[in-house]
C-alpha positions as CSV (number, residue, x, y, z in Angstrom):
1,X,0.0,0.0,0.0
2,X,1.2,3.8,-1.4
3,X,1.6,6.3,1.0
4,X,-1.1,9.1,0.9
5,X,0.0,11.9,-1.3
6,X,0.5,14.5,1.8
7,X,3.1,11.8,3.3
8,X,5.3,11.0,0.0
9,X,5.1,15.1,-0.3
10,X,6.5,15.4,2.9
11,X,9.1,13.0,2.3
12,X,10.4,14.2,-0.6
13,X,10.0,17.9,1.1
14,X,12.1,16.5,4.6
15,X,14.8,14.8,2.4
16,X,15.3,17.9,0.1
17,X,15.7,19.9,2.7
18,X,17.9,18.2,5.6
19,X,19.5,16.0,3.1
20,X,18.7,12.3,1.0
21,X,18.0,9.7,3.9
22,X,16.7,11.6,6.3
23,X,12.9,10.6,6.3
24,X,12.9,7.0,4.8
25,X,9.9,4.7,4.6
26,X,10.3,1.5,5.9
27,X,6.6,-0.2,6.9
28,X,3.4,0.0,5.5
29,X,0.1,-0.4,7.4
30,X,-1.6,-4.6,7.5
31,X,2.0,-6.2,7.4
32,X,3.1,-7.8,10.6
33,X,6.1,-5.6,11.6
34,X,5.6,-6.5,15.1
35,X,2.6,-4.6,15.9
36,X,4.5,-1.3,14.6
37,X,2.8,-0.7,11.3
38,X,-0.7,-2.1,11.9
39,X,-2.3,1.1,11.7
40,X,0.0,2.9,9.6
41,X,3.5,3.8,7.9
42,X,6.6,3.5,9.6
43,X,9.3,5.3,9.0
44,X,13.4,6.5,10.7
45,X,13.9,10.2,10.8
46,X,17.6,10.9,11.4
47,X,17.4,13.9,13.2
48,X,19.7,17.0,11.4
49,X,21.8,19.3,13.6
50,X,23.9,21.6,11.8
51,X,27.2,21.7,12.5
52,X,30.2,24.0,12.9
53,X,31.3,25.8,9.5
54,X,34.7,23.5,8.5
55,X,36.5,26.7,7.3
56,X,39.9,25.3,7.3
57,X,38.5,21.6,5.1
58,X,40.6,21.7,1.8
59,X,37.8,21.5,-0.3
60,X,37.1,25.1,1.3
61,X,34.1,25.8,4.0
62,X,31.1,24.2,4.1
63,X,28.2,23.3,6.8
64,X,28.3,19.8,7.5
65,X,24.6,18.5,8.5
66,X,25.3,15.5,10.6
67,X,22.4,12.5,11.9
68,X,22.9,12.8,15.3
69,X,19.7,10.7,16.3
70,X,17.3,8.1,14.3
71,X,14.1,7.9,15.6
72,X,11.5,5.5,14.2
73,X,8.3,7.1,13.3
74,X,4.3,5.8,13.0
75,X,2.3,7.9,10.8
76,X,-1.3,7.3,11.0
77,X,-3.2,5.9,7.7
78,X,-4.9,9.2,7.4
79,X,-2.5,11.4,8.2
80,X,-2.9,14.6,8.7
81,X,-6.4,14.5,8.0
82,X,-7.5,14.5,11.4
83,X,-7.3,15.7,15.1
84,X,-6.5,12.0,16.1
85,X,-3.9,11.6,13.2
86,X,-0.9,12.9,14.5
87,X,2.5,10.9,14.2
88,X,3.8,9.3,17.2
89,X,7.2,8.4,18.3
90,X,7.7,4.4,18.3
91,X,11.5,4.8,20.0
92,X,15.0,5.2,19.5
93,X,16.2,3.3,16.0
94,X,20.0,4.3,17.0
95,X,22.0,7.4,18.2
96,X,24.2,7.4,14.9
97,X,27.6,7.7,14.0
98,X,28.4,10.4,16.3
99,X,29.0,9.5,19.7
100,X,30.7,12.2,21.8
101,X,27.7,13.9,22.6
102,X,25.5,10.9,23.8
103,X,25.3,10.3,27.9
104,X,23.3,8.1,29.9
105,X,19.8,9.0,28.8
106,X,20.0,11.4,26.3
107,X,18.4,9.6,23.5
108,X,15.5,9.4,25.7
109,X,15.4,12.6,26.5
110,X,15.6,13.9,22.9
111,X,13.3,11.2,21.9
112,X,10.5,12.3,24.3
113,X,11.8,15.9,23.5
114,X,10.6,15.0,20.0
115,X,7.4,13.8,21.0
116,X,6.5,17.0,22.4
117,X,7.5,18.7,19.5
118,X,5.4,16.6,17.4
119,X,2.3,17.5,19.9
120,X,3.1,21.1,20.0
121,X,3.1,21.6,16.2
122,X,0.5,19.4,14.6
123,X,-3.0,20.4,13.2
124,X,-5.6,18.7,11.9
125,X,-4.9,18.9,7.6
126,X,-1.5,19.9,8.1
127,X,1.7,18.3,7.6
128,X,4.2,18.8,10.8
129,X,7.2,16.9,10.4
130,X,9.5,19.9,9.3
131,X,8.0,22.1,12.1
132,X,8.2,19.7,14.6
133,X,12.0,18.8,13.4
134,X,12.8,22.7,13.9
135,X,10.7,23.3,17.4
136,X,13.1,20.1,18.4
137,X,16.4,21.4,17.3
138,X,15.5,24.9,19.0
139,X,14.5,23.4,22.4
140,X,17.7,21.3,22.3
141,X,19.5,24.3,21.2
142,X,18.4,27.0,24.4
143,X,19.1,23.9,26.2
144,X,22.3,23.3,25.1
145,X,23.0,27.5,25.8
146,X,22.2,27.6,29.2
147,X,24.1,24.6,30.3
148,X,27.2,26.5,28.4
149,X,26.0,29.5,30.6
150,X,26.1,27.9,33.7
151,X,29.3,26.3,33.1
152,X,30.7,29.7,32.5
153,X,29.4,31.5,35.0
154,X,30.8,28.3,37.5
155,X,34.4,29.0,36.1
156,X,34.0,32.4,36.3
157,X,33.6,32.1,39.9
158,X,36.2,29.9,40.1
159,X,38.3,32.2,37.9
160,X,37.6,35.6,40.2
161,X,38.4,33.9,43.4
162,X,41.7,32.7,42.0
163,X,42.5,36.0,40.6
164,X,41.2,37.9,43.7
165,X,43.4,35.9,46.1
166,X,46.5,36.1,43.9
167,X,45.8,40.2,44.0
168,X,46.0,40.4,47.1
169,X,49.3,38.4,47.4
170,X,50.8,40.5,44.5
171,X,53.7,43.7,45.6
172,X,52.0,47.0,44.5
173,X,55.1,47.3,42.1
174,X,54.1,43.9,39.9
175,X,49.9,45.3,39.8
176,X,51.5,48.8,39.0
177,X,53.0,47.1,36.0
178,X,50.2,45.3,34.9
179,X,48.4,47.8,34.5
180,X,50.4,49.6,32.3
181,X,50.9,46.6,30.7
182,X,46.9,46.0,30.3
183,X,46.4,49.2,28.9
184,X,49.3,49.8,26.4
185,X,47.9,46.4,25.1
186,X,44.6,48.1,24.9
187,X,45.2,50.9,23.2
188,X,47.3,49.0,20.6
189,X,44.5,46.3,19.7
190,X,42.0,49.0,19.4
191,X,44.4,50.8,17.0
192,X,44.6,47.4,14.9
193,X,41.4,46.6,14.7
194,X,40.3,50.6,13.5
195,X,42.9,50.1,11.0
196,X,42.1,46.5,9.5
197,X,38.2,46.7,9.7
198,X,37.5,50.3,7.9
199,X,33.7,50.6,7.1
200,X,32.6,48.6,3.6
201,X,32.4,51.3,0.5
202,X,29.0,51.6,-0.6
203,X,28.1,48.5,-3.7
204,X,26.9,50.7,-6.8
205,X,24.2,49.0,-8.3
206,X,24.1,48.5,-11.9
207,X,20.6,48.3,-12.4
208,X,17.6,46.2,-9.9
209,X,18.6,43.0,-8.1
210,X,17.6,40.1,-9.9
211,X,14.7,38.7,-7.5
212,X,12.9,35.6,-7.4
213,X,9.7,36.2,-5.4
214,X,7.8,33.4,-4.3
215,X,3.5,32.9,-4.1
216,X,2.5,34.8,-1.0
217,X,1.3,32.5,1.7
218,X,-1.9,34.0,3.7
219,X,-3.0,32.3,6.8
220,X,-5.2,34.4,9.4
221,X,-5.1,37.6,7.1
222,X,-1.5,37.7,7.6
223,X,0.5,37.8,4.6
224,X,4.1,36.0,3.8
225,X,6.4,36.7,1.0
226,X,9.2,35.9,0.1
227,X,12.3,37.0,-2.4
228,X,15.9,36.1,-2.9
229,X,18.9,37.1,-5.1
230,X,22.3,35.8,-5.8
231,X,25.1,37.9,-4.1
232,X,28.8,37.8,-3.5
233,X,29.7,40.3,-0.9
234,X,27.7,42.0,2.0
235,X,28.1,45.2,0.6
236,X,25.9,43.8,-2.0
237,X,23.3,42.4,0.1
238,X,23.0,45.3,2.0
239,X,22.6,47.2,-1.0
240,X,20.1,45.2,-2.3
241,X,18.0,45.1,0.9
242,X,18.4,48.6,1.0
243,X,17.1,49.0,-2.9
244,X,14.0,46.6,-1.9
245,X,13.2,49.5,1.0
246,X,13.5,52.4,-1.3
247,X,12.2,51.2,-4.1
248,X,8.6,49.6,-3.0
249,X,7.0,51.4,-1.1
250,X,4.6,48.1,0.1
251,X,7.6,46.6,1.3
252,X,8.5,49.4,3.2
253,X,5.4,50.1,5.2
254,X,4.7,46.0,6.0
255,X,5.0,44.5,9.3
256,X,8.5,43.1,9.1
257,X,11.1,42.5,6.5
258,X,13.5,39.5,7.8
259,X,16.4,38.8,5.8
260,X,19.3,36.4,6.0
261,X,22.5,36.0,3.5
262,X,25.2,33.6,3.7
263,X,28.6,34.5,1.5
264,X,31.6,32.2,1.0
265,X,34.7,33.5,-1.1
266,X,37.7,31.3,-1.3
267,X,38.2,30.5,2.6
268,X,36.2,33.4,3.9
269,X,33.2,33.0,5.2
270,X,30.3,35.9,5.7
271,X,26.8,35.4,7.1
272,X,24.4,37.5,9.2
273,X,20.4,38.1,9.7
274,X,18.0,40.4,10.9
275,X,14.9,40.2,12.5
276,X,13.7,43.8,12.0
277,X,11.5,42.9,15.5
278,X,10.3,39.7,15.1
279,X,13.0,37.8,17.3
280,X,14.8,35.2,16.5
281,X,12.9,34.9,12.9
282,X,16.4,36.3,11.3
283,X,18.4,33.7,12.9
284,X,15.7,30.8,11.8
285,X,16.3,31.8,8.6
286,X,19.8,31.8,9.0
287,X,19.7,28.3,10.4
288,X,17.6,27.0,7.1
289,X,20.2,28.4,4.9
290,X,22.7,26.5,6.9
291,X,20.7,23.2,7.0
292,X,19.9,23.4,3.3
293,X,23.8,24.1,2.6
294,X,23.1,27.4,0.6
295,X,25.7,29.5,-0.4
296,X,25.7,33.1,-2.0
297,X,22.3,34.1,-1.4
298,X,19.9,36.9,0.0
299,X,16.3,35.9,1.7
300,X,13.9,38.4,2.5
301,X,11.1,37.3,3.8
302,X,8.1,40.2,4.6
303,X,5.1,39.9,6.7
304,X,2.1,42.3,6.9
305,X,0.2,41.6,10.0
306,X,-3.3,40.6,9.8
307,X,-4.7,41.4,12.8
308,X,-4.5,37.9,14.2
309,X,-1.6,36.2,16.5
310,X,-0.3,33.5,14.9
311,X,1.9,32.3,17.5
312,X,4.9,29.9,16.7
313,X,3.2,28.9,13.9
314,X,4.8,32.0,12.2
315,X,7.8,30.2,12.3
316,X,7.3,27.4,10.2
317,X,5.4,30.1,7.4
318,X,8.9,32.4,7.1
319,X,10.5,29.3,6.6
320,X,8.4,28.4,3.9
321,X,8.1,30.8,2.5
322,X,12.3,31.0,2.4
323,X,12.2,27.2,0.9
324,X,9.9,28.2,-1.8
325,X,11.5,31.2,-2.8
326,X,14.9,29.5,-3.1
327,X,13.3,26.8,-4.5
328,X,11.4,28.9,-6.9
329,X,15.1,30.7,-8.0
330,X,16.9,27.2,-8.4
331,X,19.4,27.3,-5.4
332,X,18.1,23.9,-4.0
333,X,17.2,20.8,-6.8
334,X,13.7,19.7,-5.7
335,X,13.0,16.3,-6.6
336,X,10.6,16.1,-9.7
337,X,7.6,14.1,-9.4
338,X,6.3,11.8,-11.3
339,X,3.3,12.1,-13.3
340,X,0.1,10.8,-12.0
341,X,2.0,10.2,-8.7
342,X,-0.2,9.7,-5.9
343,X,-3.1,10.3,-8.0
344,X,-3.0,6.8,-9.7
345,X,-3.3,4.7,-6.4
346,X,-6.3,6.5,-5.6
């Protein structure tokens, strides 16, 4: 038995995005399996996490997206149709090929982690997976952060009451020195860094930046759309965003314009965002340009409130809206379907 057309969509959206293998269908519904796949499709989702940027890799910098954790799936015959279809987490498959972050537990944790997300981020009629992938990534993420924090802040304790006692041990003539020492240092660095890092000369345009603007997505009379370009320096995506602002005046006066760009030349690597005050949607985007590997490239993505809080669900519609517009321009290959697919098994 076929997959409904929703799921094999899905699939092929998941593995386009994060990365062939990463959604993989391996049960069908009335076949055994254990019990599993009785009353649906099975399938292992190898959780994505993106990694550091290899700047120093010979074959240049890149973002390496790495399985850190497979998770075996159930998705309900008619998923997403209804409010009882959601998918469920069967268990752990394996913790991958990557073992230096796992400790006692941890794939249970992230595995029951993931089952929240799943619960926090479905709707009846609406796909989740690629929400519920991103709501678990960020809750591992701020997790991740405030353990860092509190390590810090322990050694920084342990780092002032070290420092305070050897102070107070030191002759006045060795602090007197130090100090002199601290600030000749200073005022040399500063001088170094003015010098290396003057302020980027203004791109001149040659004529309008080559957008690709995706369908508008509307959901709750708010309104998504997105645009992207091909650029090769931040001066030029700058310059572009700042072209988009002068230049349409709809654009201008709308809710929010978020924007992310990612730039590699040779070894050098440039990225940044901005939310332009709806935080943290600048560095989501950031984050999708990283897990879909894409270099050179401007998103904007511009809301116009509708009157109606849409809560995280915002989210996941900026990121679409990102993934169609790049998809839309050609920066990501989107598998082709076949014709008549899902249609002829009806």
């Amino acid at each position: 038995m076929q997959p409904s057309e929703d799921l094999a969509d899905e699939i092929e959206a998941v593995n386009s995005i994060y990365g062939d293998g990463t959604l993989v269908l391996t049960e069908a519904g009335g076949g055994g399996g254990g019990g599993d796949s009785d009353n649906g499709y099975v399938a292992v989702l190898a959780v994505p996490a993106a990694g550091e940027d290899d700047v120093g890799a010979a074959d240049g910098a890149h973002t390496v997206v790495r399985r850190r954790l497979h998770l075996r799936l159930c998705f309900p015959p008619a998923y997403p149709a209804g409010p009882g279809d959601a998918p469920a987490v069967l268990g752990v498959q394996s913790v991958g090929d990557r073992g230096e972050h796992r400790r006692p537990g941890a794939a249970a944790r992230d595995a029951e982690r993931f089952r929240n997300a799943l619960g926090a981020t479905f709707q009846a009629g609406q796909v989740c997976l690629f929400d519920a992938i991103e709501a678990f990534l960020q809750s591992r993420e701020e997790e991740e952060e405030a353990e860092e924090a509190e390590e810090e802040d322990n050694e920084g304790k342990t780092s002032s009451q070290a420092d305070t006692a050897s102070e107070t041990q030191a002759p006045a003539s060795t602090v007197a020195t130090s100090i002199a020492s601290f600030s000749t240092t200073t005022a040399t660095t500063r001088t170094t860094t003015a010098a290396a890092a003057p302020p980027p000369p203004p791109f001149a345009l040659a004529g309008p930046p080559p957008w690709t603007v995706a369908d508008p997505i509307v959901e709750l009379k708010s309104t998504f759309v997105a645009r992207c370009a091909p650029v090769t320096s931040p001066a030029q995506a700058a310059a572009y965003v700042q072209h988009l602002l002068d230049t349409d005046r709809r654009v201008r006066g709308a809710t929010h314009n978020m924007t992310a760009w990612r730039i590699r030349q040779d070894a050098v690597v440039y990225q940044d965002c901005d939310d332009d005050g709806e935080t943290a949607a600048g560095g989501r985007l950031l984050h999708l340009l990283q897990l879909m590997d894409l270099w050179n490239v401007l998103v904007v993505v511009t809301r116009w409130y509708g009157g109606h809080k849409l809560g995280p669900r915002r989210f996941a519609l900026i990121n679409q809206a990102a993934r169609d517009a790049v998809v839309k321009a050609g920066f990501v290959a989107e598998p082709a379907k076949k014709k008549g697919q899902g249609k002829s098994s009806k």
